[in-house]
C-alpha positions in Angstrom: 78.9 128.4 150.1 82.9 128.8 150.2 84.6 127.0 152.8 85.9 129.7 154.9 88.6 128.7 157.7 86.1 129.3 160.4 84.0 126.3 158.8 86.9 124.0 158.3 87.6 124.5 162.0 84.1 124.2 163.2 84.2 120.6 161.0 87.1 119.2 163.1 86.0 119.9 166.0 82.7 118.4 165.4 83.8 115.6 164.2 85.8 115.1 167.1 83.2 115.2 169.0 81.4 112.8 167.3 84.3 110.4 167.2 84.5 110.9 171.4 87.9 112.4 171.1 86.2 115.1 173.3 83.4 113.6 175.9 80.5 115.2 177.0 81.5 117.6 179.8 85.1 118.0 178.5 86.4 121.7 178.6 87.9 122.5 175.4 91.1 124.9 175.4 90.3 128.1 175.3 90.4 130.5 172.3 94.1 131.3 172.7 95.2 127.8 172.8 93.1 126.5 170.1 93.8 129.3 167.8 97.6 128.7 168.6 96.7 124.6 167.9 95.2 125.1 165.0 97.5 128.2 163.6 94.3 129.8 162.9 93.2 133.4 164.0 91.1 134.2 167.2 88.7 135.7 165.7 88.5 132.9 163.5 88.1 130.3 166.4 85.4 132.6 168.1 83.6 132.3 165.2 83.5 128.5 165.1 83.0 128.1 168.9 79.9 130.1 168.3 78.8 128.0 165.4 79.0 125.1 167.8 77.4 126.4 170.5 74.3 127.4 168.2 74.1 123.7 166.9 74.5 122.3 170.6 77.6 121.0 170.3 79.0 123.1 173.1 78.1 125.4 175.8 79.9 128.5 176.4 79.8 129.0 180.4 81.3 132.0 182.0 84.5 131.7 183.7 84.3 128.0 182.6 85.4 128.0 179.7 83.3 125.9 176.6 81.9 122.8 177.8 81.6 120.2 175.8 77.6 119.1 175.3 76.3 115.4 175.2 75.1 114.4 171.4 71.3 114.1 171.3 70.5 110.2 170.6 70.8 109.4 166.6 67.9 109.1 165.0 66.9 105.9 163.1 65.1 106.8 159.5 62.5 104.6 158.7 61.6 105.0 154.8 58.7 104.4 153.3 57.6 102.3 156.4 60.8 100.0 155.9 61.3 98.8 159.3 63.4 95.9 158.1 65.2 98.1 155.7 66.1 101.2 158.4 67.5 98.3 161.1 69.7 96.6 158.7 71.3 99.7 157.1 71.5 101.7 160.4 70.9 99.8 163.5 72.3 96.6 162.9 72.5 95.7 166.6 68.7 96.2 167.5 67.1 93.7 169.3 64.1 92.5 169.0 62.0 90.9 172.0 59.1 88.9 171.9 56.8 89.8 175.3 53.7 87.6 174.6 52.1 85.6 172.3 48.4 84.2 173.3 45.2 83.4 170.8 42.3 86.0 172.2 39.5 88.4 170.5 41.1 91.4 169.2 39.8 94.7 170.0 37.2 96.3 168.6 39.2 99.0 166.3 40.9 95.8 165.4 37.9 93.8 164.2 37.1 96.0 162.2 40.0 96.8 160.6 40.8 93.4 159.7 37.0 93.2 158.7 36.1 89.6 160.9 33.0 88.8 162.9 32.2 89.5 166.9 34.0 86.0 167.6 36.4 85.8 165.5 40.2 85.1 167.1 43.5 86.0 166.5 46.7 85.3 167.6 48.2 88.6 169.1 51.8 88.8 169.8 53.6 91.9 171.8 57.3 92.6 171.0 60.2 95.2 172.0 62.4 96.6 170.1 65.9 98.0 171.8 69.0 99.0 170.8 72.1 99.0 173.7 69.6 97.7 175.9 67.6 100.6 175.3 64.3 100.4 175.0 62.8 102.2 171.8 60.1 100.8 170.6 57.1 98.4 171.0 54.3 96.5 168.8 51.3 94.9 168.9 50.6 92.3 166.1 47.1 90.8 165.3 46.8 88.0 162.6 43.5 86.4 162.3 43.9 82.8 163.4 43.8 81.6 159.7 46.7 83.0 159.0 49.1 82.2 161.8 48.7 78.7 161.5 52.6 78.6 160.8 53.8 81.6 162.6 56.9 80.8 165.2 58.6 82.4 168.0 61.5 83.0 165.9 59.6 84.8 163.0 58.0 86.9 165.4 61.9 88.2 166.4 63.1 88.6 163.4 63.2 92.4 161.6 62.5 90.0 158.7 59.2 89.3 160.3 57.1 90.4 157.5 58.5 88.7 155.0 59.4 85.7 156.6 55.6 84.9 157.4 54.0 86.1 154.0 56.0 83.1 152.2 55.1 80.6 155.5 51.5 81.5 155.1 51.5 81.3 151.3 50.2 85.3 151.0 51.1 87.8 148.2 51.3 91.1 149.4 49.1 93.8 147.5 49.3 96.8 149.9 49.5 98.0 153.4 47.8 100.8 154.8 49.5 103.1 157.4 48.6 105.6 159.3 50.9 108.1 161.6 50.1 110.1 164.5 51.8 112.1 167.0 50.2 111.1 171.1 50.9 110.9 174.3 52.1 107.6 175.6 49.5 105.7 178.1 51.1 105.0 181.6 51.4 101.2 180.8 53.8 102.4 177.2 55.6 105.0 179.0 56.7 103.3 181.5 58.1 100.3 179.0 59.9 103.1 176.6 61.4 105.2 179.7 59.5 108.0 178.8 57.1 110.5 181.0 53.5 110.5 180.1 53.3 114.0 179.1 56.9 113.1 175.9 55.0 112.6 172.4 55.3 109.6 171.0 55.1 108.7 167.3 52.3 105.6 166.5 52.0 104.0 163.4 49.4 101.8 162.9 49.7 99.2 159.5 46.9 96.8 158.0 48.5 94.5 155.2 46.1 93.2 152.5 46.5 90.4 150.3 46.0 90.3 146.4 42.4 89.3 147.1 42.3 93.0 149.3 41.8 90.9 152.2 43.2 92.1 155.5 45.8 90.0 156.8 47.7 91.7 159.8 47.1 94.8 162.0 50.1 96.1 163.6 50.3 98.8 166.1 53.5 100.6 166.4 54.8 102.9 169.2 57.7 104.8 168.9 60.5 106.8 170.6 59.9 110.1 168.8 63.9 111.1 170.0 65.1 107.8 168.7 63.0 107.3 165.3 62.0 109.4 162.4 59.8 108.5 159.2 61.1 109.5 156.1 58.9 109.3 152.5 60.6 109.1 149.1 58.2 110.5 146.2 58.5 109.9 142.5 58.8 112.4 139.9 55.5 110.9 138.6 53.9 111.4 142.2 55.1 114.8 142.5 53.9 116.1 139.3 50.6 117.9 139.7 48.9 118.0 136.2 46.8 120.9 135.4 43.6 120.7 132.5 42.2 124.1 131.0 
């Protein structure tokens, strides 16, 4: 597509909006005085107001002139289930919280996950994850007691978690399992994540086996869909569909 004047336009004026040269609920000048500014037609400039407007950049009120809109929150891709990998590239100041640690029987969808016996106990920590202070997303780990014989406070806080406690515990990673969903939060998450009860959330949930296919960790995963989004990266070899006749 050529880039037409109308386009350059609309591409400074996003960005300054992005940059916070204008602020959400900042007037603009009108078409006049940013045609004159820019030493670009009106026509022209009505053109790229109305590009804005249609990708919510701006809103165009009568006898107020076009109003600056405030930028939806950034989403944080997450590829190929790289936590680790999506904070370190693109939210380098997340913080990670650890609510609770305790020993207990897991629950039953957890049991049997992890494949262990009525009895069996594992140590089952809660964190939060936030960025700004923002709440935007909370876990629940499960490792049977056999395998968190070395597991630490600080490991649990890390975005390096995973890694950190495979080479503590002596494990080599085979697979993990994951499974996505879209639900509705319970009262108990919404209330943690500053969302109502009726916002979708996105869950993950995440069993890692061991080279001997043994489960090792269940993680639960719940997610501010307006803050998060997954993204998968297939091969040429995955994509290819071969056909026999």
């Amino acid at each position: 597509m050529p880039d037409t004047t109308y386009q350059r336009l609309y591409n400074v004026l996003r960005e300054r909006i992005h940059s916070g040269e204008y602020l959400p609920g900042q007037r603009l000048l009108n078409e006049r005085e940013l045609s004159e500014r820019f030493g670009v037609s009106r026509i022209t400039t009505r053109h790229a107001l109305m590009l804005l407007q249609r990708d919510g950049y701006v809103e165009r009120r009568p006898r107020c002139g076009t109003v600056v809109r405030p930028l939806p929150p950034r989403k944080i891709p997450i590829v190929d289930g790289d936590f680790a990998g999506a904070v370190q590239t693109e939210a380098k100041n997340l913080d990670r919280r650890l609510i609770s640690r305790y020993s207990a029987q897991p629950p039953d969808y957890v049991r049997r996950a992890l494949g262990l016996l009525k009895h069996d106990v594992c140590v089952i920590a809660s964190r939060e994850e936030s960025l700004d202070s923002f709440p935007i997303a909370l876990d629940n780990t499960f490792i049977p007691h056999e395998y968190g014989r070395k597991l630490s406070d600080s490991m649990l806080k890390s975005v390096e978690f995973l890694a950190l406690w495979l080479k503590a515990e002596n494990i080599v990673l085979s697979h993990i399992r994951q499974t996505i969903e879209a639900v509705l939060p319970s009262e108990q998450i919404g209330k943690a994540l500053g969302i109502h009860a009726t916002e979708p959330i996105m869950a993950t949930t995440e069993v890692v086996f061991s080279t001997s296919n043994v489960a090792v960790m269940f993680v639960e995963t719940f997610y501010r869909g307006d803050r998060w989004q997954l993204v998968s990266q297939a091969t040429a070899e995955s994509a290819t569909v071969t056909h026999s006749g």
